[in-house]
N, C-alpha and C positions, 0 to 999 in steps of 0.2 A: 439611401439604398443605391446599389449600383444601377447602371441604366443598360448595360448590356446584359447578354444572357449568360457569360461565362464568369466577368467578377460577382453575378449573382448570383451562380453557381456557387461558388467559392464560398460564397457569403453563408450561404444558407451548410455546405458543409463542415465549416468549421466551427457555425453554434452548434450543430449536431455532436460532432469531435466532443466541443467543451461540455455543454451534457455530460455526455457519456464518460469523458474523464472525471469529473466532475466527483460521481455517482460513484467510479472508480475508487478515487482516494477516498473517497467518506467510507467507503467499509474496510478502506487499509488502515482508516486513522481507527473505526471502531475496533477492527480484531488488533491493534496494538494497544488497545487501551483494557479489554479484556486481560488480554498478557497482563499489561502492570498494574492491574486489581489481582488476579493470580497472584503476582508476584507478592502484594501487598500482602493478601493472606495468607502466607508464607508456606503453600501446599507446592509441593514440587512437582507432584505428577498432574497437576491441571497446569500448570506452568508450562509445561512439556508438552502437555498437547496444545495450549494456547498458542504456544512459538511456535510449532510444528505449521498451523492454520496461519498464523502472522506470515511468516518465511514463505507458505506457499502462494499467498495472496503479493507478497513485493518480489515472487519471481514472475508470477502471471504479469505484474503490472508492467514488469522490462520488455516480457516477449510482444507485449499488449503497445509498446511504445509512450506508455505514462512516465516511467521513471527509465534513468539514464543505471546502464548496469553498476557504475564506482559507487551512486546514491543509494542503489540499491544494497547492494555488498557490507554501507559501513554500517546504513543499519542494521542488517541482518549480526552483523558483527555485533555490535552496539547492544542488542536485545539477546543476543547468548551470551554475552559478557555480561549480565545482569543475572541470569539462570546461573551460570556457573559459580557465582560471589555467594549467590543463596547457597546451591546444592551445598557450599565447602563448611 
């Protein structure tokens, strides 16, 4: 552990950070995984709304500083390019 009070500082905010990111991705990775059980049972309008909930949880995560916007974007890409192959 640190011995001053400011890398202790530090210390103590950045498990915080990891936490909270932490906690972060695990409900990005569960409403994406909801989406590809949607997807799975090949219903289009819970798909829609699943992606709807995915997308807005991996824009919250950019403005939130978890994800970088390009990561964010290709998945977003990535999971409408999957809705769209069903819809056709």
């Amino acid at each position: 552990m640190a011995k001053s009070k400011t890398p202790a500082k530090r210390a103590r905010r950045a498990e915080e950070n990891r936490v909270r990111n932490k906690a972060y991705k695990s409900r990005l990775k569960t409403a994406v995984k909801k989406y590809e059980n949607s997807l799975q049972g090949g219903d289009v309008e819970t798909a829609q709304k699943s992606l709807i909930a995915a997308t807005s949880l991996i824009d919250k995560s950019v403005t939130k500083g978890i994800l970088h916007k390009n990561t964010a974007a290709r998945r977003k890409s990535a999971l409408a390019k999957r809705l769209n192959t069903l819809a056709k």
